[in-house]
CHARMM-style PDB file with segment names, atoms N, HN, CA, C and O in Angstrom:
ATOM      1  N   UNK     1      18.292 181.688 111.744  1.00  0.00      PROA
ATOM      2  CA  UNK     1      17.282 181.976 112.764  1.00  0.00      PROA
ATOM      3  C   UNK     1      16.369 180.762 112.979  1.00  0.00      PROA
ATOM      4  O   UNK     1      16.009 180.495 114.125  1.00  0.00      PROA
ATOM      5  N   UNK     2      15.995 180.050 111.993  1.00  0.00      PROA
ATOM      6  HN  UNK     2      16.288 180.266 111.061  1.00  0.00      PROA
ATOM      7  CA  UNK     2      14.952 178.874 112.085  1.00  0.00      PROA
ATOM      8  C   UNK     2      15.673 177.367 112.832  1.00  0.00      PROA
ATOM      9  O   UNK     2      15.213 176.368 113.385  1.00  0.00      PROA
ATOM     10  N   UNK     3      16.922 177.835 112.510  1.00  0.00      PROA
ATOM     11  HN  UNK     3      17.295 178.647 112.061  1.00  0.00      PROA
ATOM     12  CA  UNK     3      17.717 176.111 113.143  1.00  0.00      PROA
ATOM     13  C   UNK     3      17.808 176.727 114.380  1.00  0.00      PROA
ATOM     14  O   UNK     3      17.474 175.996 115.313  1.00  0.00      PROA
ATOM     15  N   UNK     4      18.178 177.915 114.691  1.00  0.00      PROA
ATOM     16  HN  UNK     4      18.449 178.508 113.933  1.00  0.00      PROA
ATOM     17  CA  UNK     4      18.017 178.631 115.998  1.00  0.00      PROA
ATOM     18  C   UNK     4      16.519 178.118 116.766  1.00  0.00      PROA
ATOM     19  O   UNK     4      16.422 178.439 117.951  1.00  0.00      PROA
ATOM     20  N   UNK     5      15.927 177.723 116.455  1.00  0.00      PROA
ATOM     21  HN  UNK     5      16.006 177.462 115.493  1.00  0.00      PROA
ATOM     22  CA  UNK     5      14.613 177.982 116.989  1.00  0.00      PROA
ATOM     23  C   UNK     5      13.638 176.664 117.275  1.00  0.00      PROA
ATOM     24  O   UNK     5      12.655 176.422 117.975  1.00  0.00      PROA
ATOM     25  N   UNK     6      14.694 175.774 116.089  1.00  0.00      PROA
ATOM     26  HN  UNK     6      15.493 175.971 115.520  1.00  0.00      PROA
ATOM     27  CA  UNK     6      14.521 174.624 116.190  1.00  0.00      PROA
ATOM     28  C   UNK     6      15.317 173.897 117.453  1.00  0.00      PROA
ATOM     29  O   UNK     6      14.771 173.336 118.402  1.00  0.00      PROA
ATOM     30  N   UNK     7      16.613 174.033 117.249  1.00  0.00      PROA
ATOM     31  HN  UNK     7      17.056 174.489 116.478  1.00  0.00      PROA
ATOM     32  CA  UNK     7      17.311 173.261 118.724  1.00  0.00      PROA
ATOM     33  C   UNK     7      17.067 174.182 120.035  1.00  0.00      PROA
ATOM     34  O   UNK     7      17.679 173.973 121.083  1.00  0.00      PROA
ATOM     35  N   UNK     8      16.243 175.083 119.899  1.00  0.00      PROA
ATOM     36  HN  UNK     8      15.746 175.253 119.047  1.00  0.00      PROA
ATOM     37  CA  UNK     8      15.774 175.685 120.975  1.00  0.00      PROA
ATOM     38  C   UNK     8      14.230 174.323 121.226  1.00  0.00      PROA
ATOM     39  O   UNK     8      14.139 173.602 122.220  1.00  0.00      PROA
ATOM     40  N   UNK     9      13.736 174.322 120.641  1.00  0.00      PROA
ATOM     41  HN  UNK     9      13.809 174.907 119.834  1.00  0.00      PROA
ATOM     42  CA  UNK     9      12.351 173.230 120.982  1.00  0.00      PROA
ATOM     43  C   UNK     9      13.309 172.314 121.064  1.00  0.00      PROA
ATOM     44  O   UNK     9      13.613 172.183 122.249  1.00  0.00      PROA
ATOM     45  N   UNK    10      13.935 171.613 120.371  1.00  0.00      PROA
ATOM     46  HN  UNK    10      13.688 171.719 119.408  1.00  0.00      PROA
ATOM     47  CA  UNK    10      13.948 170.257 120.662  1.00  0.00      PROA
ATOM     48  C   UNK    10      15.407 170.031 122.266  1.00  0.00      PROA
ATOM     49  O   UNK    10      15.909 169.011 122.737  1.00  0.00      PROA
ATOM     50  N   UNK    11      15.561 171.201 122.539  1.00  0.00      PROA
ATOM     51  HN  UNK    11      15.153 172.030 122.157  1.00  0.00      PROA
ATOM     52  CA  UNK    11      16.493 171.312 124.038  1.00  0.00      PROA
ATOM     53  C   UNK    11      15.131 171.317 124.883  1.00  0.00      PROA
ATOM     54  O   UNK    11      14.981 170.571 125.851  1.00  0.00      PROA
ATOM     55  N   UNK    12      14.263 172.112 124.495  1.00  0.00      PROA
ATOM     56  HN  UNK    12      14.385 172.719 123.709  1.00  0.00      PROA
ATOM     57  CA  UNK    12      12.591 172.179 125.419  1.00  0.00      PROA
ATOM     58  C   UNK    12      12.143 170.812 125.768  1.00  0.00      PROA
ATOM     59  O   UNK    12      11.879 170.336 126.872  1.00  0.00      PROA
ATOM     60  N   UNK    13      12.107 170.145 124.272  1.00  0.00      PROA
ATOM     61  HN  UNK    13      12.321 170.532 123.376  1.00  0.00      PROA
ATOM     62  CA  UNK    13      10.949 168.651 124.927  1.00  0.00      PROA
ATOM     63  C   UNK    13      12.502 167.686 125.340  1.00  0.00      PROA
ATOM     64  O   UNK    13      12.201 166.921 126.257  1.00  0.00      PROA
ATOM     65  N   UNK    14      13.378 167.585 125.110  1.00  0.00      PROA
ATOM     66  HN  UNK    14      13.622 168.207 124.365  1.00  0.00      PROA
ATOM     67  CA  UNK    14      14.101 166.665 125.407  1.00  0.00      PROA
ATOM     68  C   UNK    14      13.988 166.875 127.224  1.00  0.00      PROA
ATOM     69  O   UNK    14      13.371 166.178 128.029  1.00  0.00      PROA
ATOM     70  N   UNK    15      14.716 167.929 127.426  1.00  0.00      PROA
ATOM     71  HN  UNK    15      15.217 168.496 126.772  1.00  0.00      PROA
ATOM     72  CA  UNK    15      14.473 168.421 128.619  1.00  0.00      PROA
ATOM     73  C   UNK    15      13.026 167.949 129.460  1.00  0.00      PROA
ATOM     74  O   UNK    15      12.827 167.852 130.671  1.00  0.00      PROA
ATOM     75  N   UNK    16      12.273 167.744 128.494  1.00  0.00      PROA
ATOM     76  HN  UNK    16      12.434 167.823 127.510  1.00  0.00      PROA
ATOM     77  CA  UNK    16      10.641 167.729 129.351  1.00  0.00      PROA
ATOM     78  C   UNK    16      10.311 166.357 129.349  1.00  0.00      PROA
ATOM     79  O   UNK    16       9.439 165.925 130.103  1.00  0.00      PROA
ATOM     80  N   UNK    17      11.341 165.164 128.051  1.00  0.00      PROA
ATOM     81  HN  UNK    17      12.049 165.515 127.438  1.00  0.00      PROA
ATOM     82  CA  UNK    17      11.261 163.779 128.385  1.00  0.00      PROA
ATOM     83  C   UNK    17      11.869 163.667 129.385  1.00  0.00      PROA
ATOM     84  O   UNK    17      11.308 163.264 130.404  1.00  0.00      PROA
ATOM     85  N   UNK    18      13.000 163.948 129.364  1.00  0.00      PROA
ATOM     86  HN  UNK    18      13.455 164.275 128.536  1.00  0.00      PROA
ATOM     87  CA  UNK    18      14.271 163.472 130.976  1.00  0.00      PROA
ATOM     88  C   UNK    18      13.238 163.589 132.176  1.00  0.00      PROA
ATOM     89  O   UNK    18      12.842 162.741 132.975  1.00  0.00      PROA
ATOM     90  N   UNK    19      12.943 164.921 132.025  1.00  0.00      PROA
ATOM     91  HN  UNK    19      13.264 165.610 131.376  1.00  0.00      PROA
ATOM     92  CA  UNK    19      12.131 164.988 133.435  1.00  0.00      PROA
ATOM     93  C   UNK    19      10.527 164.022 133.518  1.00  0.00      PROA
ATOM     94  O   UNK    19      10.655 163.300 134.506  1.00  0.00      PROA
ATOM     95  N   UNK    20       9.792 163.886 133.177  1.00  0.00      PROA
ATOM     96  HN  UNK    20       9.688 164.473 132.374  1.00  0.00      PROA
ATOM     97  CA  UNK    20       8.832 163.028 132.940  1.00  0.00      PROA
ATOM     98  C   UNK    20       9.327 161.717 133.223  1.00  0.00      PROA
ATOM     99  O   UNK    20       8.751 161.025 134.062  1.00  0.00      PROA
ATOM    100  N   UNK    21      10.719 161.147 132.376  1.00  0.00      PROA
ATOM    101  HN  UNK    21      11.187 161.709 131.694  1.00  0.00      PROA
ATOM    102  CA  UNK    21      10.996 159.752 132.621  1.00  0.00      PROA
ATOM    103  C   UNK    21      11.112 160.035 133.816  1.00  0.00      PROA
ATOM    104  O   UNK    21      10.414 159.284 134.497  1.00  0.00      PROA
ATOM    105  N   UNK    22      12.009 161.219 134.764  1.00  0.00      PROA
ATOM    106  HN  UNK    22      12.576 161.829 134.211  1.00  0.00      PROA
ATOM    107  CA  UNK    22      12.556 160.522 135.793  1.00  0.00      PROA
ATOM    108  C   UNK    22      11.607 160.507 137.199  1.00  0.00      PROA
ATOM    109  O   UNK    22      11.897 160.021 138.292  1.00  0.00      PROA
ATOM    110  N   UNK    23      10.444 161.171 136.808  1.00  0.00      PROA
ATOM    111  HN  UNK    23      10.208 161.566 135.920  1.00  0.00      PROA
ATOM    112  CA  UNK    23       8.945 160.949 137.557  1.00  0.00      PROA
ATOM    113  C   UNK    23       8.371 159.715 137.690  1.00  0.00      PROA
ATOM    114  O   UNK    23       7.975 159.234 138.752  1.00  0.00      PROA
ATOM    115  N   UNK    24       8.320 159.093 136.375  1.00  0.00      PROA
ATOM    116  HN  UNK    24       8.642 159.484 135.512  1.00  0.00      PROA
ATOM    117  CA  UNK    24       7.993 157.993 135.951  1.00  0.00      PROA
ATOM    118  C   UNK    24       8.825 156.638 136.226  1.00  0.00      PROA
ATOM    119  O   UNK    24       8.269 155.548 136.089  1.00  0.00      PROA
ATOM    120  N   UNK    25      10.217 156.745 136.632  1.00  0.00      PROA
ATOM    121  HN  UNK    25      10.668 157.630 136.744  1.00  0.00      PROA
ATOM    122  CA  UNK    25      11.608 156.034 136.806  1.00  0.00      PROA
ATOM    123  C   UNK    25      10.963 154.892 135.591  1.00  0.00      PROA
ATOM    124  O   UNK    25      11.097 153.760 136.055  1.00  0.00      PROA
ATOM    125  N   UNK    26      10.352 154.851 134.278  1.00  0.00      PROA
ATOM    126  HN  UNK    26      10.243 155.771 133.901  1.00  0.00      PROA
ATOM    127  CA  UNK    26      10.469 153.918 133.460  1.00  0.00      PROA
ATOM    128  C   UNK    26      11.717 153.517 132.356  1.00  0.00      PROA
ATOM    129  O   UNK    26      12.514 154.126 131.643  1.00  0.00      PROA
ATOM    130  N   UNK    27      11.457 152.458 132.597  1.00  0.00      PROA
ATOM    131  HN  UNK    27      10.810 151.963 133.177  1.00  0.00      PROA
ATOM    132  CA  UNK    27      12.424 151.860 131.185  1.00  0.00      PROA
ATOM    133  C   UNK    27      13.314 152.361 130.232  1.00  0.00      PROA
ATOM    134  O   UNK    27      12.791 153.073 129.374  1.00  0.00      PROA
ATOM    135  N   UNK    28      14.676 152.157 130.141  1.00  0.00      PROA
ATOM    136  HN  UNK    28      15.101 151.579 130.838  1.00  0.00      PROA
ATOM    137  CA  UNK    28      15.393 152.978 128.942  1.00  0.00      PROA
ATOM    138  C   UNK    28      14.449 152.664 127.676  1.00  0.00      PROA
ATOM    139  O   UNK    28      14.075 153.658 127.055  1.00  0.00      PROA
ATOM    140  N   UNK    29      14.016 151.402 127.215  1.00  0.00      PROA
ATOM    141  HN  UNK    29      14.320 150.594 127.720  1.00  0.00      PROA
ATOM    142  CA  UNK    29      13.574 151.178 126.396  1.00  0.00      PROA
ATOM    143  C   UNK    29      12.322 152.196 125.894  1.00  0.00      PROA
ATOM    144  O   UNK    29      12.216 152.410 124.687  1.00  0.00      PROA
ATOM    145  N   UNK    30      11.876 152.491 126.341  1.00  0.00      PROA
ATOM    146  HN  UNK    30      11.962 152.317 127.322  1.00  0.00      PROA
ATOM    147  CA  UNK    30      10.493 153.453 126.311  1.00  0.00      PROA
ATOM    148  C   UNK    30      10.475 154.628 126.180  1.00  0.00      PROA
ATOM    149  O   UNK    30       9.558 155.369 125.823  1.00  0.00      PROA
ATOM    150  N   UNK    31      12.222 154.986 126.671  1.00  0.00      PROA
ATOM    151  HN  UNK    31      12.966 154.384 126.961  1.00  0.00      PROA
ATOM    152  CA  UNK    31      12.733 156.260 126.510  1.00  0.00      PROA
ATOM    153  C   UNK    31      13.349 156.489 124.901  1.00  0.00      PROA
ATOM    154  O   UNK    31      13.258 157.563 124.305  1.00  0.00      PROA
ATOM    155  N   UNK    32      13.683 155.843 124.608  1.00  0.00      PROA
ATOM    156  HN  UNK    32      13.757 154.971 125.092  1.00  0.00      PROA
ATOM    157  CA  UNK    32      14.494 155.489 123.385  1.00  0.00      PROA
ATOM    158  C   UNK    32      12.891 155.590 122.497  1.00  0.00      PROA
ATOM    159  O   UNK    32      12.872 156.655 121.879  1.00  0.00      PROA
ATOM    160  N   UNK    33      12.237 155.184 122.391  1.00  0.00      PROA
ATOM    161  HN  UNK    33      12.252 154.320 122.892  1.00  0.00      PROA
ATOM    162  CA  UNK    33      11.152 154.869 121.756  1.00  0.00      PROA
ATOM    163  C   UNK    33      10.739 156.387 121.417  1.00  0.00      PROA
ATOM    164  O   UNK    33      10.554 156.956 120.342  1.00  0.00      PROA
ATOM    165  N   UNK    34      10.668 156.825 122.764  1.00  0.00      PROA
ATOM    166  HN  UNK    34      10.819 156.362 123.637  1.00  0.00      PROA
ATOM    167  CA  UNK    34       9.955 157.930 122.750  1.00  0.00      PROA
ATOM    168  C   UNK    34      10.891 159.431 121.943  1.00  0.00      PROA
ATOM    169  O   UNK    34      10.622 160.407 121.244  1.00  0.00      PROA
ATOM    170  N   UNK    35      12.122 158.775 122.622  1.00  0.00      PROA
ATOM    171  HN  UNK    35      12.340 157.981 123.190  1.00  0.00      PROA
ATOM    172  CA  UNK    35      12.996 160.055 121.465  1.00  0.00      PROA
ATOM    173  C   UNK    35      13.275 160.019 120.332  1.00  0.00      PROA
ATOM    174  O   UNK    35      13.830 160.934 119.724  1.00  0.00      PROA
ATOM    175  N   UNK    36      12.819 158.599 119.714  1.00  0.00      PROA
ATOM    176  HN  UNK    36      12.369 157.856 120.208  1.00  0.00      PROA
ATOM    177  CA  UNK    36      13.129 158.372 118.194  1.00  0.00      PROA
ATOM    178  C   UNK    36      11.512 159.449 117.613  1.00  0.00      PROA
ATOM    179  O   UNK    36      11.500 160.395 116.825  1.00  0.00      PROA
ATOM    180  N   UNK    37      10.545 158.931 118.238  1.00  0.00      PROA
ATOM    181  HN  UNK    37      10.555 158.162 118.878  1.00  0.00      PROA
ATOM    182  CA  UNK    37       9.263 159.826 118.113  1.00  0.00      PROA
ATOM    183  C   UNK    37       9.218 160.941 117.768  1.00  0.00      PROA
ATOM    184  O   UNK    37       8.751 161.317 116.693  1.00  0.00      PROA
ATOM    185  N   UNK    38       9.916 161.963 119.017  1.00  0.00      PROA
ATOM    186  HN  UNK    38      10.296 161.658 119.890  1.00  0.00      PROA
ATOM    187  CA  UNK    38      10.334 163.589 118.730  1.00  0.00      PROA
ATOM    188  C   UNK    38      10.738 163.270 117.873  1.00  0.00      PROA
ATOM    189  O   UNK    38       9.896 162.982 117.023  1.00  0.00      PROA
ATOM    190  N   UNK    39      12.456 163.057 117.392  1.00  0.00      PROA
ATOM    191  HN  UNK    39      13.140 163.292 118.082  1.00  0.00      PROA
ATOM    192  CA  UNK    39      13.005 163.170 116.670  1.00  0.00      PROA
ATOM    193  C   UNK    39      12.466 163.078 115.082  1.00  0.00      PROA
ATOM    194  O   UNK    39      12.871 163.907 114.267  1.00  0.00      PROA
ATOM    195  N   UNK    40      11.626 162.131 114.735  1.00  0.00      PROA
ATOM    196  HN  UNK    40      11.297 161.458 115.397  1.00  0.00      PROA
ATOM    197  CA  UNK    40      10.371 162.009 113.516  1.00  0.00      PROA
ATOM    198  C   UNK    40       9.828 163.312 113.501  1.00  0.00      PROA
ATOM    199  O   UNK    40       9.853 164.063 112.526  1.00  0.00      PROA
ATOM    200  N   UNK    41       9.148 163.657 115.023  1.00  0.00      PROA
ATOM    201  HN  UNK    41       9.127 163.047 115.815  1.00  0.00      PROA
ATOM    202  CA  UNK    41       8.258 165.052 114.744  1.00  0.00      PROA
ATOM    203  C   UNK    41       9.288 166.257 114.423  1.00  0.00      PROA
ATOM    204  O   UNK    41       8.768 167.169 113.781  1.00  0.00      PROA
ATOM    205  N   UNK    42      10.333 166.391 114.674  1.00  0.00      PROA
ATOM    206  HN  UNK    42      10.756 165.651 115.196  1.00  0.00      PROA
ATOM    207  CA  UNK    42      11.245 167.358 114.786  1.00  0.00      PROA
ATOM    208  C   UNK    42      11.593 167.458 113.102  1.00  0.00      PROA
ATOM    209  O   UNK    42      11.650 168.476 112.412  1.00  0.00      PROA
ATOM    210  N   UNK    43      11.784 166.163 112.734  1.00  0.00      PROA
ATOM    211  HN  UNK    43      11.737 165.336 113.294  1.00  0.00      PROA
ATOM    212  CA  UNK    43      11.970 166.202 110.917  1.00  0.00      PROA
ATOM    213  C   UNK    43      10.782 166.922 109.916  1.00  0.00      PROA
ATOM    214  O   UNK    43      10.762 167.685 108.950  1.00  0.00      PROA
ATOM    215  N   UNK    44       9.939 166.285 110.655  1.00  0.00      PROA
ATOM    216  HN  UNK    44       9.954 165.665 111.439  1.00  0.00      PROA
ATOM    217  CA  UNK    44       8.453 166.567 110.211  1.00  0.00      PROA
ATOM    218  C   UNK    44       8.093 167.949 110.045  1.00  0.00      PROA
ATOM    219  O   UNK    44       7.678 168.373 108.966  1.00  0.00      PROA
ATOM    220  N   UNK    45       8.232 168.662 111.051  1.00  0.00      PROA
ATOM    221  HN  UNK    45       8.569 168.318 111.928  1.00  0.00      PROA
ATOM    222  CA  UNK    45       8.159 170.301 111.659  1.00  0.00      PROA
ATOM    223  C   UNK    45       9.313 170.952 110.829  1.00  0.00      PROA
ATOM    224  O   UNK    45       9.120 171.975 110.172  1.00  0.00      PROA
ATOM    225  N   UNK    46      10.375 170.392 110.878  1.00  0.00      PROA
ATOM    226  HN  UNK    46      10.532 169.561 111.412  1.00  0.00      PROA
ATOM    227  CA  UNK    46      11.492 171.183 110.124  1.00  0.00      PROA
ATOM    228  C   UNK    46      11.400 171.314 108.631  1.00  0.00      PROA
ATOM    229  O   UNK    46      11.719 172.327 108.008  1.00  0.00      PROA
ATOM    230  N   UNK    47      10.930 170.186 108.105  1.00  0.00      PROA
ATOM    231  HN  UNK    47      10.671 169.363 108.611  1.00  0.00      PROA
ATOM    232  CA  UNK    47      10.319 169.817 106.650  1.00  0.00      PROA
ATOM    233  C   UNK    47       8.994 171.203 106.185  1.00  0.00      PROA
ATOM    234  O   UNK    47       8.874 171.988 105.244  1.00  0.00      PROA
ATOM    235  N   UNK    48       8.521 171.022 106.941  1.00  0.00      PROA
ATOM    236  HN  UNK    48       8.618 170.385 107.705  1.00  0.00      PROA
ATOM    237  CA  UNK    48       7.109 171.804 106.580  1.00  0.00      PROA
ATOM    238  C   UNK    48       7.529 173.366 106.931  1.00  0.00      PROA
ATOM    239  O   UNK    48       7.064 174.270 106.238  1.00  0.00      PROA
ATOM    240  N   UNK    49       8.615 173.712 108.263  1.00  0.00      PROA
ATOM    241  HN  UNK    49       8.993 172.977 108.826  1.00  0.00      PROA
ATOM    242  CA  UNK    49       8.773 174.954 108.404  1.00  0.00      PROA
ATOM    243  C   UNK    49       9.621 175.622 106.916  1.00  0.00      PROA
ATOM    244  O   UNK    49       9.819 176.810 106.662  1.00  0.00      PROA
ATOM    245  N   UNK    50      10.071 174.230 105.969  1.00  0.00      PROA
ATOM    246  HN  UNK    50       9.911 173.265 106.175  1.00  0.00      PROA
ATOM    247  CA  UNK    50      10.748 175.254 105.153  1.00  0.00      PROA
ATOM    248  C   UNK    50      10.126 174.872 104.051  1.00  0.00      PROA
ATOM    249  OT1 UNK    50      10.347 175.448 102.986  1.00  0.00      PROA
TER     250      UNK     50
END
């Protein structure tokens, strides 16, 4: 149920970077930056949820 719930958020913000970058039409580089980021918070959150 919890990994359930987890790739449910992280389908949410990925989804909510794509769209933001493509408002923004910035840089792959910045994008990359920014998903290594989630991806930290996503460890972080998953760490502490258990």
């Amino acid at each position: 149920m919890f990994v359930v719930v987890v790739a449910m958020l992280l389908v949410l913000v990925l989804g909510f970077v794509m769209f933001t970058d493509a408002l923004e039409d910035s840089g792959s580089m910045s994008t990359r930056r920014g998903l290594k980021e989630i991806a930290a918070q996503v460890k972080r959150s998953a760490r502490l949820g258990d």
